[in-house]
ROVO-690517 format. One record per residue (C-alpha): chain; residue number from 1; x, y, z. Coordinates in Angstrom, 1 decimal. Example, Ala and Ser with C-alpha at 12.3 -4.5 7.8 and 13.67 -1.06 7.14 Angstrom:
BEGIN
A  1  12.3  -4.5  7.8
A  2  13.7  -1.1  7.1
//
This chain:
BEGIN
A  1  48.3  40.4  114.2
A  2  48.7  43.9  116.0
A  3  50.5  46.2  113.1
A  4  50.8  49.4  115.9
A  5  52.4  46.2  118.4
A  6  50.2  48.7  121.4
A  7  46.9  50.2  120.4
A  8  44.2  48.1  119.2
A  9  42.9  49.0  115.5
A  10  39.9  50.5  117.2
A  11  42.1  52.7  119.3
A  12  44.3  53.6  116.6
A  13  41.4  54.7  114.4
A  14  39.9  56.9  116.6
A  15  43.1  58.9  118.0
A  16  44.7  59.0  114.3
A  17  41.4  60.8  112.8
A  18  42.6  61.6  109.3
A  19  45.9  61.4  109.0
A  20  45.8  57.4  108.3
A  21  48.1  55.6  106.5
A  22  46.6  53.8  103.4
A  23  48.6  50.6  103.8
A  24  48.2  50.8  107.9
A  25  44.0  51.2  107.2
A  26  44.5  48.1  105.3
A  27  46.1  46.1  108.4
A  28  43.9  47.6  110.5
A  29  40.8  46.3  108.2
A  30  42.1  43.1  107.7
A  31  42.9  42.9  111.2
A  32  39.7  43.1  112.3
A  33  38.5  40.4  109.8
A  34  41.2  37.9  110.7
A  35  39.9  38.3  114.1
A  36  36.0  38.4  113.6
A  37  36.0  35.7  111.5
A  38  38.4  33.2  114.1
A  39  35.0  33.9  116.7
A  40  32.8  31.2  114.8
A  41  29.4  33.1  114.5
A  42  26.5  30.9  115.2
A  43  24.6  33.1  112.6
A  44  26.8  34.3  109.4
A  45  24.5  37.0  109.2
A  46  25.9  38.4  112.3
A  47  29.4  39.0  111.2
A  48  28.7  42.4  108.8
A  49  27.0  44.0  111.5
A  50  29.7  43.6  114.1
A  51  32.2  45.7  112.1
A  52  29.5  48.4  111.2
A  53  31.2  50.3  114.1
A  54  34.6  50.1  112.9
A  55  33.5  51.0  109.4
A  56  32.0  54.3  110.4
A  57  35.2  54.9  111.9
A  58  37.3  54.4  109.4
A  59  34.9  56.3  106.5
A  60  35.5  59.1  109.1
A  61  39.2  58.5  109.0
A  62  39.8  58.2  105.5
A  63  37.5  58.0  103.0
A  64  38.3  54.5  101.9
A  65  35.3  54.7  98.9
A  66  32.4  52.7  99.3
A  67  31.9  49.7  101.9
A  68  31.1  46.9  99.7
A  69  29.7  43.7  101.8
A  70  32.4  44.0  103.9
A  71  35.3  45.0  101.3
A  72  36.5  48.6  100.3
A  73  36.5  50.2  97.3
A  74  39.4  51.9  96.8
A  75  42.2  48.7  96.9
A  76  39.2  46.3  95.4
A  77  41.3  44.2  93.5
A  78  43.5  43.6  96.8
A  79  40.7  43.2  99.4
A  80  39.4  40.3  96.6
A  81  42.4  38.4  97.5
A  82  41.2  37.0  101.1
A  83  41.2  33.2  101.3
A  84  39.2  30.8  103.6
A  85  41.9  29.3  106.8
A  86  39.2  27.0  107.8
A  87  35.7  25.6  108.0
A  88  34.7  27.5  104.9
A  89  30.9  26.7  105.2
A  90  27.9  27.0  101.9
A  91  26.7  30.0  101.2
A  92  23.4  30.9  102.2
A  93  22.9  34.8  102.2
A  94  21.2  36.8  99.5
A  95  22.4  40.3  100.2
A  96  26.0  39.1  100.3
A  97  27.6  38.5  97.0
A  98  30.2  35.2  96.5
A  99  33.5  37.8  95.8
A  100  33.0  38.7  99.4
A  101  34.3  36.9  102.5
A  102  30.9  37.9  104.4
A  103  29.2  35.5  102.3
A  104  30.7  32.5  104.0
A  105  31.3  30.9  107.8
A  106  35.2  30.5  108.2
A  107  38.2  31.5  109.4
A  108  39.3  34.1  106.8
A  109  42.9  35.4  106.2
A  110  44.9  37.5  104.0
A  111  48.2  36.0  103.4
A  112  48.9  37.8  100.2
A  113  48.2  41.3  101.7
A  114  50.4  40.6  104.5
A  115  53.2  38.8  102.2
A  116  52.8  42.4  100.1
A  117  53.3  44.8  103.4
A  118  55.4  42.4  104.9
A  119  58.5  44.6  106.0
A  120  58.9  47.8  108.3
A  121  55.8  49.1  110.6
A  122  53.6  48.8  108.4
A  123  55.2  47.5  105.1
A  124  57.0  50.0  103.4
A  125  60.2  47.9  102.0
A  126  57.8  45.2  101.0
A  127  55.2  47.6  98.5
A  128  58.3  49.7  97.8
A  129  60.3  47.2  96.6
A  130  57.9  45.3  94.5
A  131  57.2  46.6  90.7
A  132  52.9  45.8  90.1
A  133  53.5  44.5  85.9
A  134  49.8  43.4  85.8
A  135  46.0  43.9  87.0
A  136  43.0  43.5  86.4
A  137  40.5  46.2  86.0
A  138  37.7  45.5  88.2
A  139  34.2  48.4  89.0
A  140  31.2  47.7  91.0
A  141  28.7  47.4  87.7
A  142  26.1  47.3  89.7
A  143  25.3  47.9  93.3
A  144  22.4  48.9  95.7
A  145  22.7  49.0  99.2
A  146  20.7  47.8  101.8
A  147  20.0  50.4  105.1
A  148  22.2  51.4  106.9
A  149  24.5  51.7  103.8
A  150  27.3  50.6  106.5
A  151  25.6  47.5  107.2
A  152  27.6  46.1  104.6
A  153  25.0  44.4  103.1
A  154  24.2  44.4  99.2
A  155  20.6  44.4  97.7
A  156  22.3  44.1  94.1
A  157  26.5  43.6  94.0
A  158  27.6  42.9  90.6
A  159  31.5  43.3  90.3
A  160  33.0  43.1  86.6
A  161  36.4  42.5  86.4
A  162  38.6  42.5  82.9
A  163  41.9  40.5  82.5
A  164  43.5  37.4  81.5
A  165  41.2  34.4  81.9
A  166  41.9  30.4  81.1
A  167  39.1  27.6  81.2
A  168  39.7  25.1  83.6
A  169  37.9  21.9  85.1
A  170  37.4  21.9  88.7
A  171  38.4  17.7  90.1
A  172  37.4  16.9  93.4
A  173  39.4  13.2  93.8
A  174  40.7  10.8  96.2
A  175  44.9  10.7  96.3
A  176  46.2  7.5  95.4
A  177  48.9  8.3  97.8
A  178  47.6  9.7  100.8
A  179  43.6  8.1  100.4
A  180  42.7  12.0  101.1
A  181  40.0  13.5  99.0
A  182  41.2  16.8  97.7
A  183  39.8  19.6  95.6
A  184  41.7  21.3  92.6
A  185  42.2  22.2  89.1
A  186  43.4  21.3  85.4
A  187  44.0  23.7  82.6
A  188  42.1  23.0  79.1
A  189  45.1  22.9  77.0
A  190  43.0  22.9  73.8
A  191  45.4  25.2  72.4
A  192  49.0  24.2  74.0
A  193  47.8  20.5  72.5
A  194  47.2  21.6  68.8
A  195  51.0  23.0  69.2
A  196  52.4  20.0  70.6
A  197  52.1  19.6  73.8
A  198  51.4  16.2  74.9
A  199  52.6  17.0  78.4
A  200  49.9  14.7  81.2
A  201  47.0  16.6  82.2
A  202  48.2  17.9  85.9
A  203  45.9  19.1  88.8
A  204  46.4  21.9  90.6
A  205  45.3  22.6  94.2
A  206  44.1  26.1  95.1
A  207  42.3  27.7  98.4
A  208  38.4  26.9  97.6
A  209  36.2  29.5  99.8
A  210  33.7  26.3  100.9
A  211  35.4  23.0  102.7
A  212  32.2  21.2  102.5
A  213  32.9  18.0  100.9
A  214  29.3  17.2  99.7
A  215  29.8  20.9  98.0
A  216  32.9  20.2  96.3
A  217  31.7  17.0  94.9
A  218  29.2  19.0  93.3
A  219  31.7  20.7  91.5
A  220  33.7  17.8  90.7
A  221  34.3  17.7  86.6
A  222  32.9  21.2  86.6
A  223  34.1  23.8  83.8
A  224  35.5  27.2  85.6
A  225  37.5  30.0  85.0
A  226  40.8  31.1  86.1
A  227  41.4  34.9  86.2
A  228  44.2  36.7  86.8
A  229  44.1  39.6  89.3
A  230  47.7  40.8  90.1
A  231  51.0  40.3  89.4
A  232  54.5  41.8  91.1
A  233  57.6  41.2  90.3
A  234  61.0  42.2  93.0
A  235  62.2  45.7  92.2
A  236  65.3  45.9  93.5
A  237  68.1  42.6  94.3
A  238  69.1  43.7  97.3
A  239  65.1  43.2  98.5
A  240  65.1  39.8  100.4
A  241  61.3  39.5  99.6
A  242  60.1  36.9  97.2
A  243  60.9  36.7  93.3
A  244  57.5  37.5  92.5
A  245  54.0  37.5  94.0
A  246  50.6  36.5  91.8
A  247  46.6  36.0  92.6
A  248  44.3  34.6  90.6
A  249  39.8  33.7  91.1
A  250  38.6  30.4  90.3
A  251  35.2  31.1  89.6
A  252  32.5  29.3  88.1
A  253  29.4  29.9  85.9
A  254  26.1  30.5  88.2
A  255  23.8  28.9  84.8
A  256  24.7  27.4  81.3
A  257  24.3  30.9  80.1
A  258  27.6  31.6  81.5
A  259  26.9  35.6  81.7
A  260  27.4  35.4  85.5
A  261  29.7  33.7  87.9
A  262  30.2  33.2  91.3
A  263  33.6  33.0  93.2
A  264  35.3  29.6  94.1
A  265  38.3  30.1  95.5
A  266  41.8  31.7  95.4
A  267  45.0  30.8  93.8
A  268  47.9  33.0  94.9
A  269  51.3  33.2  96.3
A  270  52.8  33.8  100.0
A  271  55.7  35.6  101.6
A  272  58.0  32.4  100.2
A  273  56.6  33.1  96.4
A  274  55.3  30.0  96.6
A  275  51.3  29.0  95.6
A  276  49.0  28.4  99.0
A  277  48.1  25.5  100.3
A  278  51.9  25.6  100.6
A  279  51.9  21.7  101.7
A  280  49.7  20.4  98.8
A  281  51.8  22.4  96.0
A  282  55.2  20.7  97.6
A  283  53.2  17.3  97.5
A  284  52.2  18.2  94.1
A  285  56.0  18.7  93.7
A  286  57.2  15.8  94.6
A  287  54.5  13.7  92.4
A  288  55.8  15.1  89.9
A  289  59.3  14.9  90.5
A  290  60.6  18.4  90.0
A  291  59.6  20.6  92.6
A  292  57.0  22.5  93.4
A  293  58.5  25.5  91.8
A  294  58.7  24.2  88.8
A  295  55.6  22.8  88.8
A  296  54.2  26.2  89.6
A  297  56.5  27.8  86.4
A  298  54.9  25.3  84.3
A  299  51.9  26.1  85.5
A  300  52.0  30.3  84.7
A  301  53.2  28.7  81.0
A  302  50.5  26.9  80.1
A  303  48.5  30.2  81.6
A  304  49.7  32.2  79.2
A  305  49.3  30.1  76.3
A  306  45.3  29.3  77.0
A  307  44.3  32.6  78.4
A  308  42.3  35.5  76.7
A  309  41.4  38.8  77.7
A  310  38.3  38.9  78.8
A  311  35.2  40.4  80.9
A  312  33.1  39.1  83.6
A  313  30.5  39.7  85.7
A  314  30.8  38.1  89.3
A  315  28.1  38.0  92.1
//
């Protein structure tokens, strides 16, 4: 993706000086993470000091708040919706907390930014046209730096983010249909049970940050968390955008004393308002025999009724 269609997004930092466009800073960013991350780093540890220079440029531009591992401050709760494309490897670096997408080997994207400035030159109609009804509240708690400060890289990075949150169970199971292994969620439906619903126990698939298989086994039977982060609903009728747009972290305790948690993966919708992987959910669909849409209605239901407002620290 080239939002100027001419200048690169180093070129176009450095003749607009400070006169950038928030949402074009934001495709310019995300730009150059789509591409860094497609160049399969032999060393993951290499990938935060190859946009150093691009980040100096664009603190000189704009101000963006602090560089976080990677991520911006200002925008947080959007730059936390990236998602792994491919080849999303274990984590193994200590100065790079899970909520970023430094912190992994993979090809990253970041479907629902681009679904959310996806008309005009740089996405006017699209954030224009859609109404934000909910988000989280999310601050760095904690967070020290390592030199250079725009290195990226975090000595201590603890994000705490408020908003609704359900318990889930993470599954990692083999498809009767298809004899794939595939990684997901159900909701505990403690709660919707007690009231009556005897509805069967459904797993959802979602975007997990690591594809290794011998990692997601781990996980399998798991308890996690699913937090909301944003919600938009269409403004206007006459907008041919989607119905609505949502994002939500699956994230998981880092010990039994559940204080902490570390990120899983993503849950969140395209430029179709449907959930990604976009293929699994219309599988999921037709299992069920409704549609994937109405699967993914039931879905924000049952959300609703088992989730609590709550706080938590992620690292």
């Amino acid at each position: 993706m080239n939002p100027s269609g001419a200048e690169t997004s180093n070129q176009a930092l450095a003749i607009t000086g400070r006169k950038l466009a928030v949402d074009k800073i934001m495709f310019l960013w995300l730009e150059q993470i789509e591409n860094l991350t497609s160049l399969n780093f032999t060393h993951v540890s290499d990938q935060l000091p190859a946009l150093s220079g691009i980040a100096t440029l664009m603190r000189q531009s704009q101000q963006p708040g602090r560089y976080l591992a990677g991520l911006w401050e200002d925008g947080l709760l959007f730059w936390l919706c990236w998602a792994t494309q491919s080849f999303g490897q274990p984590r193994t670096l200590k100065d790079t907390p899970s909520w970023s997408w430094a912190s992994i080997q993979g090809h990253i994207s970041f479907s629902f930014i681009e679904a959310y400035f996806m008309k005009g030159p740089w996405g006017q109609a699209g954030h224009e046209n859609m109404l934000l009804v909910n988000a989280a509240q999310v601050r760095m708690k904690q967070c020290v730096p390592s030199n250079p400060s725009l290195s990226g890289k975090l000595e201590v990075a603890v994000l705490e983010v408020n908003g609704p949150v359900a318990p889930v169970t993470l599954h990692f199971k083999q498809d009767q249909d298809s004899s794939q292994e595939a990684f997901s969620f159900s909701l505990n439906r403690q709660n919707s049970t007690s009231s009556g619903d005897t509805s069967p126990e459904i797993y959802y698939p979602f975007q997990s940050d690591i594809t290794s298989k011998d990692y997601l086994r781990s996980l399998d039977g798991k308890p996690a968390l699913l937090l909301h982060l944003l919600s938009y609903e269409k403004l206007e009728a006459a907008y041919e955008g989607p119905d609505w747009m949502r994002s939500y972290l699956i994230v998981s305790p880092v010990d039994e004393t559940e204080t902490q948690y570390e990120r899983v993966g993503i849950l969140c919708t395209d430029v179709t308002g449907g959930f990604l992987p976009s293929k699994a959910w219309i599988i999921l669909g037709e299992k069920q025999k409704s549609g994937h849409a109405a699967v993914r209605d039931e879905l924000l239901k049952i959300f609703r009724k088992t989730s609590s407002q709550r706080s938590l620290e992620i690292i």
